[in-house]
N, C-alpha and C positions, 0 to 999 in steps of 0.2 A: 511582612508577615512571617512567622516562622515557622516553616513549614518542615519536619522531617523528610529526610529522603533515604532511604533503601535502596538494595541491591534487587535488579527486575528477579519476578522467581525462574526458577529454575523448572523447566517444563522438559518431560521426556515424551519425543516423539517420535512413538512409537510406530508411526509408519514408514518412516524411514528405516527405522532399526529392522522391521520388519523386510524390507525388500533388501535390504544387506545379508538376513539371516539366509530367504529361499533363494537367492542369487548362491551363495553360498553352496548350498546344497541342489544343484540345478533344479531348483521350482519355481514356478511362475507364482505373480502375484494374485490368478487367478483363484489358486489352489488352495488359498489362506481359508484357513475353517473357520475361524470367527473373527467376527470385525471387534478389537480392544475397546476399551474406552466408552463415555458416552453414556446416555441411558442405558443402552446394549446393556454394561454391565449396572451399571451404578440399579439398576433396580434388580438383581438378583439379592444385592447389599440390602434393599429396600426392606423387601421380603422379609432376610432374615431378620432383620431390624426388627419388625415387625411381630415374628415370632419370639426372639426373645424377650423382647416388652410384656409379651403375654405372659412369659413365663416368670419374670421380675417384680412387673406391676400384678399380677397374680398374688404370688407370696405379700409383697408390702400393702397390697390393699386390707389384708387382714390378718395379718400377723396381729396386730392389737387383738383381736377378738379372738385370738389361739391362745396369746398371753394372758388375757383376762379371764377366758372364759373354759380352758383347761389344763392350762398350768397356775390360775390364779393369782396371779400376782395383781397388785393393787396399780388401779389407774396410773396414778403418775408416775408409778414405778415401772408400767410396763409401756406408757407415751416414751420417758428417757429411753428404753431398751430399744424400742422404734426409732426413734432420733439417731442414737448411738451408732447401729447399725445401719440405717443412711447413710450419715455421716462419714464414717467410716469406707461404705462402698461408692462414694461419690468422692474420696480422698484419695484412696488407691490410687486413683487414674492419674495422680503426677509420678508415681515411680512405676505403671505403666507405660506412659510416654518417655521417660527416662530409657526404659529397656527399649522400647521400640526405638526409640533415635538414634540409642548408641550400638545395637546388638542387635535386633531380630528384625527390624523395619515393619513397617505396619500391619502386613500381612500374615506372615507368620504367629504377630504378637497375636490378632485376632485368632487364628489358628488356635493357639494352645488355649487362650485365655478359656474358649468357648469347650475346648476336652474340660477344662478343670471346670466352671461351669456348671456342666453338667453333670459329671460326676458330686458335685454337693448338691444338686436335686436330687440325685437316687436316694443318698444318705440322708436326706430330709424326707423322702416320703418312705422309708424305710424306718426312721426314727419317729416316726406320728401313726405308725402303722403296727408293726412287728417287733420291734424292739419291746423289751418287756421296759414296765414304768419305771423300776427305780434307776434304768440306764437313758430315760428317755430326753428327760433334758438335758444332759449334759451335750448328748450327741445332736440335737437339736440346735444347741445354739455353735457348737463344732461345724455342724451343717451349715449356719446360718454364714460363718465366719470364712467359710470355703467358696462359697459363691461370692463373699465380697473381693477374693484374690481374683476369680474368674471374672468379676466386675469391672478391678482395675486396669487387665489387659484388654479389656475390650472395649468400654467407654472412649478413652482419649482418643483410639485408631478412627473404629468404625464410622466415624460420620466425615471425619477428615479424608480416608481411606476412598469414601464413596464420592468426596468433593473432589478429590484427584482424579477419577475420573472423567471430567470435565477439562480439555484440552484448553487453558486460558489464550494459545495463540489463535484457537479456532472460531470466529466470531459465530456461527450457530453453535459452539456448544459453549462457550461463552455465555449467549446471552439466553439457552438453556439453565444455566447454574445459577442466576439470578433469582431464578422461582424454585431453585432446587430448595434452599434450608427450609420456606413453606414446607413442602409434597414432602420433606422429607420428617420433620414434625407430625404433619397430618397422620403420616405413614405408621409412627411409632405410639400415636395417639391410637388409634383403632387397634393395634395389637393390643395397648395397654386396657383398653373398655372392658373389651372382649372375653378381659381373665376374672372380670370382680365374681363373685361371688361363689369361688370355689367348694367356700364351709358346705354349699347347702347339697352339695354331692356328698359327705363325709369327704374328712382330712387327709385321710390315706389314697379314694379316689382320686380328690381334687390337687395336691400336689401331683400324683402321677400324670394327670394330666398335663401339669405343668412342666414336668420332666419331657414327657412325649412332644410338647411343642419344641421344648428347647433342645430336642433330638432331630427333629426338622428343620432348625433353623441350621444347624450344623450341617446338615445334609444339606440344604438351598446353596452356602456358601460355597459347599465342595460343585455342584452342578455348575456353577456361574467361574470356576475357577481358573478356566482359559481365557476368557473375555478382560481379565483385570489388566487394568495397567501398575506394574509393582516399582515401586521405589526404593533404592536401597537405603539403608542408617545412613544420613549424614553429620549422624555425633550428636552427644545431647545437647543440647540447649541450655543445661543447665551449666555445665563446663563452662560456656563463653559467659555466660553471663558472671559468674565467681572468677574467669581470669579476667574480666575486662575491673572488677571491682578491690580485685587485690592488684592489678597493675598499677591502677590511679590511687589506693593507699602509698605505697613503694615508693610513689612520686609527686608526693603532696607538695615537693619542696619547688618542681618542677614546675617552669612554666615556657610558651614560646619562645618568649627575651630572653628565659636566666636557666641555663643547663640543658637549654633544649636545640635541638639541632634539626628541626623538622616533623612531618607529620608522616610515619607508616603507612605507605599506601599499598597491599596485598596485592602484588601484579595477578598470583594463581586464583585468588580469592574471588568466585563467581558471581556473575551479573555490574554493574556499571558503579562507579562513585561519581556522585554530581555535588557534593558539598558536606558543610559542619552546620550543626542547628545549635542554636544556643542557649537550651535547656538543658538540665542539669549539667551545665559545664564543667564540673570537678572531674567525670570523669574523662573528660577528655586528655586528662591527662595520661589515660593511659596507653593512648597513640601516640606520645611524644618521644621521638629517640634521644635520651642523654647520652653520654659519654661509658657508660657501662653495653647499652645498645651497639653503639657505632663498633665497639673493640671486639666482641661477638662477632663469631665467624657464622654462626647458626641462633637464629629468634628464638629468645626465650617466651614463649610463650605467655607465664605469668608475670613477664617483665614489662612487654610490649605487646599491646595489640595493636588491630588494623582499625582504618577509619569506619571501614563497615561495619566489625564486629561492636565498635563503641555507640553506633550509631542503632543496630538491632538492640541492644543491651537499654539504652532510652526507650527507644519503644517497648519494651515490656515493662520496666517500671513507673513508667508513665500510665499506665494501665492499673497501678494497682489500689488509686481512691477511688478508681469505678468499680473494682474487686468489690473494694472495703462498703461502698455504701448501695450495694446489692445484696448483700448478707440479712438484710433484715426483709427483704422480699421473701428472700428464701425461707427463712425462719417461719413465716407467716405461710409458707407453702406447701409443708411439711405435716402441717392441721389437716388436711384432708386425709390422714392415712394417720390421724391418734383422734384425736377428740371428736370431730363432725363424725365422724364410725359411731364412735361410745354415742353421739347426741341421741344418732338413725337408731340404734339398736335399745331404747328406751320409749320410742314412740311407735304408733300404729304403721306395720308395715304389708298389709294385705292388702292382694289386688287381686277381688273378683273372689269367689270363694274358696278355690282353690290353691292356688300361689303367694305366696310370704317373698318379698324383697330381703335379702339381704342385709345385713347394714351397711355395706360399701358397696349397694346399689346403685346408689344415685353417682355414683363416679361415673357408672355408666353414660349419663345424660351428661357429665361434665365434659366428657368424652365427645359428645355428640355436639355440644356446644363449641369443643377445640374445630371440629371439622367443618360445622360452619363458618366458625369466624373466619378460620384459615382463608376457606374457599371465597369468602365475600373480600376477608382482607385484601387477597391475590391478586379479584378480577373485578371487584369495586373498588373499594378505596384508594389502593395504587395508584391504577390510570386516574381518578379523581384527582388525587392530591397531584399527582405527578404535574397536572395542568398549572398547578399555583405554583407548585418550589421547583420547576423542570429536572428533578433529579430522579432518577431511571426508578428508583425503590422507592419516589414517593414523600419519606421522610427519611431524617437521617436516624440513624440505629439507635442512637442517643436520646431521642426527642420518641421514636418507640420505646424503649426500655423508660423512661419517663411515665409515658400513659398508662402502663401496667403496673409501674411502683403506684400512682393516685390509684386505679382501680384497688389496689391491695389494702389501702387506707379506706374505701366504699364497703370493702368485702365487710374486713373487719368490724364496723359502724353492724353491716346488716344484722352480722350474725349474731351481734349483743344482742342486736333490738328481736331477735328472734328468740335465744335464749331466755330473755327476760321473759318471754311468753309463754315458752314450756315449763317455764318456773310459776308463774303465776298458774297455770292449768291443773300443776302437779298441786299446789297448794291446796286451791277448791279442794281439791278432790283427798284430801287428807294423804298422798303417799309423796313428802317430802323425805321421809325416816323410811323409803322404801325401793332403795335405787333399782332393785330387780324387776320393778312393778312396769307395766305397761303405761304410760301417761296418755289419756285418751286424746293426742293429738296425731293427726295427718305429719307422713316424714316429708310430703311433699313443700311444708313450711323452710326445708332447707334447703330448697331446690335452688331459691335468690343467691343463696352464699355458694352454691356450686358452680353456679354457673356464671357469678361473676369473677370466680377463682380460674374457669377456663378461661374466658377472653383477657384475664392480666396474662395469664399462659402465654396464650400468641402473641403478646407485647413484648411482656420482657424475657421470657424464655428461649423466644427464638429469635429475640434481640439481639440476648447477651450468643446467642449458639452464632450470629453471624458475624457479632463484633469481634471476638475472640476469634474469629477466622480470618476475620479480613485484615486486622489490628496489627498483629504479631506478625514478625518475619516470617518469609515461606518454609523457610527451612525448620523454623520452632511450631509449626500448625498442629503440631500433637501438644506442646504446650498449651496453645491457644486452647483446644478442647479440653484438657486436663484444667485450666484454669477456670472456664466454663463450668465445669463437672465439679469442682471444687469450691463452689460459689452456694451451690445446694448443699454440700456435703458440711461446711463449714457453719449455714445457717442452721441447718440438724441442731448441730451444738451450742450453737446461739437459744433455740428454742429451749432444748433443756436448762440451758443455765438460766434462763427466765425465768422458767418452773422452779427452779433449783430457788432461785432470790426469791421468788414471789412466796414461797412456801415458808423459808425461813422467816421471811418478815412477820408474814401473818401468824404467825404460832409463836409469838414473842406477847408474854403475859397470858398465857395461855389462852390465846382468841383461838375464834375459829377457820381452822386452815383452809386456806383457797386449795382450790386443784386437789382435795380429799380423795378417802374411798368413794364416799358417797356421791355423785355426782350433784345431785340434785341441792347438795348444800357447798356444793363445791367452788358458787361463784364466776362459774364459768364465762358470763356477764360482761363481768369484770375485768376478767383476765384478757378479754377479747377488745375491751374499751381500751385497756392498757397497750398492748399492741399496736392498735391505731395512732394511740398519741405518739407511739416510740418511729410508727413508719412516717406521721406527717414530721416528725422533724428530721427523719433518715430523707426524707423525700425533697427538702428545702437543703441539703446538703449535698445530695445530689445533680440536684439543678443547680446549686454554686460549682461544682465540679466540673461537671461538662460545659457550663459556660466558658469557662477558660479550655478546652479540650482543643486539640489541633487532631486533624486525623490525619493517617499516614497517608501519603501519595506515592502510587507507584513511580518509576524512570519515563515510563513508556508513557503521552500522553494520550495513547488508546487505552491505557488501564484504566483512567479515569473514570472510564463510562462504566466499567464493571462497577464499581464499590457507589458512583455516582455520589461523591463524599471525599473534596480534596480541598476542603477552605474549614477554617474556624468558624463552626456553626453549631450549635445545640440543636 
């Protein structure tokens, strides 16, 4: 069987360091003011997490209905500008991890990320407020563009940041970190609820409010600030991976028989080597020492690497058709913050005589849907399944991200067959030619598609949040979440470019364009049928991929039990 093997991680323990430091300074171990580590801290991280989702998922739940509804800009013009700027702030977070790995290390990155942050909520609720209108948008999407720098340093750290503290030699907090990516999901789910409906305070309120969370969240982190356990840059990740790929270009000619003289073994180079795997084997060439190597007094770095380093460099591009065929998940995930809004904000949204929903109300309930699933998934289904496949999580991570890409092909299916209905209601009723009209149907008709968009959530989202952690070397874990976060960011631009083809086709002979001003002639139906067809064959390509998937195994055969996932298995 071919099994990858890596270098064990690299864990700082901190209590030793700790009784080095007050020995030091003649104090007792008594004396220590906070205990590191642990939930101790990892939940002040929670918190913050939590408040900033509010202040993120806040903006992107209704950003469409700002763009539409007072900067005007036409539906599909202002879905892409949604897309765009997802896209974009879930993209960031690779040359966030970049900076953090090789210069400021996680914590600091979080630091600045969340000053800059915040300072583009001021200027966003200062631009929808005060600003006079002929300067309003320009500073508005200036705003928009500032919070996705403040996006990028914070994404890749923050959930990594908070998994660090989770001692992997420590068996209770080991097997505490097991149910952390759940609680930690849940956690940023209930921030995000929490913010919908901003508009119906006005826009200059409701960003401030948004700003004022995300002034709190920066405060939680400073409170919880002694409790972290901090690690420093151990260089980017992306460096080794481009010298492990120009080494074995260099020496394509090279092999063990002919010019080669051995395999680089990194004596300094941390954690254990136990062997070569024999996937993608070209690059193994770039451990091989030739004759330009051997005459070298000092390793050229892009000439030669180590076996470890060739060996982490596999495990990330091994990784990257499970990238490529979660993209259309994401595209598909990216609807609840453009079109289900415009669907809400056309049909009857009153409850009780006094109170009006939202149109990015019912995220709310999607919200409340995430938190059940989580909790049932956690403390049902696990122990459940665990009994059949005795593996600690139940099922492998692959075989969840699976169940959420089919649930996304179900969503899809519903919300046609729901569409079709609001179209037919709109008909009767003569206001087809009248998108601003109220259609006398109930929003709670979209509740099916909301709430099967949260439980693909807990599937594949915090599938892909565990795979990507557990997958990647420990040293690349900011990659890992960067690649994560780039999965959403890159389906953003899948979805528009769908929009993009779908619109061009249909306006060829001059038909009538799908995805229009008009909603109601817009096809919506369609576009959503179209989707399904594109995820069930992303979904059978998927399931060809992981079938063939080896997952990585730690050195230690007690790490096993953490990932519970050390054999070829979907």
């Amino acid at each position: 069987m071919d099994r990858p093997v890596v270098s064990a991680p690299m864990i700082e323990n901190d209590h030793l360091r700790h009784q080095e430091e007050t020995s030091r300074h003649g104090l007792t171990t008594q004396q220590k003011p906070y205990k590191k580590g642990g939930w101790n801290s990892a939940i002040f991280i929670i918190f913050m997490e939590m408040a900033e989702r509010f202040a993120y998922q806040g903006l992107a739940s209704n950003l469409i209905t700002y763009l539409t509804n007072v900067l005007h800009e036409p539906m599909g013009t202002a879905a892409k500008n949604v897309n765009t700027w997802t896209g974009i702030s879930n993209i960031f977070p690779v040359l966030g991890a970049y900076i953090a790995d090789s210069f400021l290390g996680r914590f600091k990155t979080i630091l600045f990320a969340a000053v800059i942050f915040f300072m583009g909520m001021v200027l966003l609720t200062l631009a929808v407020s005060v600003v006079p209108l002929h300067y309003r948008e320009a500073l508005f999407f200036i705003s928009l563009y500032i919070l996705t720098v403040g996006e990028g340093g914070h994404k890749p750290c923050v959930q990594t940041f908070a998994a660090d503290q989770f001692d992997e030699n420590n068996p209770k907090e080991r097997q505490a970190k097991t149910s952390f990516f759940n609680w930690w999901y849940l956690g940023i789910v209930f921030g995000g609820t929490a913010a919908m409906g901003v508009d119906n305070v006005g826009w200059g309120v409701g960003f401030g409010i948004l700003a004022g969370a995300n002034a709190f969240a920066l405060a939680l982190f400073m409170i919880g600030i002694k409790r972290f356990r901090k690690k420093s840059p151990v260089g980017s990740p992306f460096t080794t991976v481009l010298q492990v790929i120009v080494a074995a270009a260099r020496k394509w000619r090279v092999t063990d028989t002919r010019g080669g003289h051995g395999i680089f073994y990194d004596s300094e180079y941390p954690g254990q080597i136990s062997g070569r795997t024999r996937q993608l084997r070209f690059l193994d060439k770039a451990m091989i020492m030739d004759d330009v190597d051997c005459s070298n007094i000092t390793r050229n770095p892009w000439r030669l690497c180590s076996l470890n380093q060739v060996e982490e460099v596999k495990l990330v591009i091994r990784l990257i058709p499970i990238w490529l065929s979660c993209l259309m998940f994401s595209a598909i995930l990216v609807l609840v913050n453009t079109f289900y809004i415009k669907q809400g904000s056309t049909m009857i949204r009153s409850i009780g005589p006094n109170f009006e929903m939202p149109p990015a109300g019912l995220l709310t309930l999607t919200g409340l849907t995430i938190l059940i699933t989580v909790f049932v998934y956690d403390r049902i289904l696990v122990p459940l399944a665990r009994k059949f496949t005795g593996l600690p999580s139940g099922i492998s991570t692959l075989q969840r991200i699976g169940i959420g890409l089919f649930l996304s092909i179900l969503n899809m299916s519903v919300a046609g067959l729901v569409e079709v209905k609001r179209i037919k209601i709109a008909r009767e009723h003569g206001l087809l030619d009248s998108p601003q009209a109220i259609v006398p149907m109930r929003i709670w008709w979209l509740l099916p598609q909301y709430i099967i968009s949260g439980i693909a959530d807990v599937f594949t989202i915090v599938g892909l949040q565990e795979f990507f952690y557990y997958q990647v070397p420990e040293p690349m874990r900011s990659m890992g979440a960067a690649a994560y976060l780039s999965v959403t960011g890159a389906g953003s631009f899948v979805n528009s470019a769908i929009i993009s083809i779908v619109q061009a086709i249909t306006s060829i002979n001059g038909g009538e364009v799908w995805l229009g001003d008009n909603i109601n002639r817009a096809h919506l139906h369609h576009f959503y049928w179209l989707l399904a067809g594109l995820s069930a064959l992303n979904l059978c390509v998927f399931v060809w991929i992981a079938k063939g998937f080896v997952y990585k195994t730690f050195v230690e055969d007690d790490m096993k039990e953490e990932t519970g996932q050390s054999y070829d298995s979907y």
